[in-house]
N, C-alpha and C positions, 0 to 999 in steps of 0.2 A: 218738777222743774226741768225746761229742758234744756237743751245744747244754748239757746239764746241767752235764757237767764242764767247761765253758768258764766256764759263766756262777761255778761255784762257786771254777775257779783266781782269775776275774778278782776277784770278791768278796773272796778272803784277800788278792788285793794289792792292790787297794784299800784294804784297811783296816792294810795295812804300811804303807802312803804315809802316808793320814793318821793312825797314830802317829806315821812320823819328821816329820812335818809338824807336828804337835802338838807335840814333844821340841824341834826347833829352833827355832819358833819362841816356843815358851812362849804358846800365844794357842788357846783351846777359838775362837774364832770362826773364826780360821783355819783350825784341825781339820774343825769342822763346815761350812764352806765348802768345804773339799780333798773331805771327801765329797761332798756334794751335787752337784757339778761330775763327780764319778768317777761315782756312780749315775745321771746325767744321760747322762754318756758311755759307758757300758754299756750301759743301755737303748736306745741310739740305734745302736749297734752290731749288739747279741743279740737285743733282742726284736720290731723291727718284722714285718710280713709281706712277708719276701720275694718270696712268690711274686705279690705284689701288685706290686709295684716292679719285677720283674723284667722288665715289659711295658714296651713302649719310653715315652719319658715322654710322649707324646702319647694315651694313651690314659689317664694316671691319673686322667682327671678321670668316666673309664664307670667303669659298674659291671663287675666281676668276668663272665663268661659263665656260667648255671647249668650247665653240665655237666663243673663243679669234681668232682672226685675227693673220696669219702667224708673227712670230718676224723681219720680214725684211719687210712684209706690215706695222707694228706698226712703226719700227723705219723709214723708209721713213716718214712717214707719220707724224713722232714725229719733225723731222728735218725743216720742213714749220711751223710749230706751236710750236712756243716755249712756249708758253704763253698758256698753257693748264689748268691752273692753277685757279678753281672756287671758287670766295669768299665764302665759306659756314662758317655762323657765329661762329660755334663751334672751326672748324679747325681754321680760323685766331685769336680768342681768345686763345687757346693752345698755337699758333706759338708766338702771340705777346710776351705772357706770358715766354716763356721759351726764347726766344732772347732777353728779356728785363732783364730779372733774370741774363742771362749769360754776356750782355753786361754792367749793376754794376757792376757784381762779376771783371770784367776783366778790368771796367776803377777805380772802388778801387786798383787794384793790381798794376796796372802801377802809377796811381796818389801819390800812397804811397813813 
C-alpha cells in the first residue's frame, strides 16, 4: 500500500468520523471542527518530508546536502516504503505531545 492509498483510506475515515460526529452531535461546527483537526492530523502524519526529519534533530536547523538523489529517484523510491518513519525519542515526544494537546482541545469541544 503506498503513500497514495494511505492518504485516500485515511481521507474516507475521516469523513466517516465526521458524519458520525455530525449525526451525534447535531452541530455542523462540530462536524467542521472534527474535520479540520483530522486533515490537520493527516497532514502531519502523510505529508511532511521525511527524508528531511530522518536526520538526527541536531542538524534540522542545515540545509539538506546537495548531493540528494534526483526527485523522481526519491519519490520512486518513497512509494515502496511508506513507513520511513524512525522512532527518534525527541521527535515522538514532540509528536505525542502536540496530538495529545490538540486531540483534548478537540474532544472538549465536541463533548461540550
Amino acid at each position: 500500500m503506498g503513500r497514495d492509498e494511505m492518504l485516500r483510506r485515511s481521507l474516507v475515515a475521516l469523513a466517516a468520523v465526521v458524519v458520525v460526529t455530525g449525526v451525534v452531535t447535531a452541530s455542523v461546527r462540530k462536524a467542521v471542527a472534527t474535520y479540520g483537526f483530522g486533515i490537520l492530523g493527516i497532514a502531519g502524519v502523510l505529508l511532511p518530508d521525511w527524508e528531511f526529519f530522518d536526520r538526527d534533530y541536531s542538524e534540522w536547523l542545515t540545509p539538506m546536502p546537495a548531493s540528494r538523489r534526483t526527485a523522481a529517484e526519491a519519490a520512486a523510491d518513497r512509494e515502496h516504503d511508506v513507513w520511513k518513519f524512525k522512532p527518534y525519542p525527541l521527535r515522538v515526544a514532540v509528536l505525542t505531545t502536540i496530538y495529545s494537546f490538540g486531540l483534548y482541545k478537540w474532544w472538549m469541544y465536541v463533548s461540550s
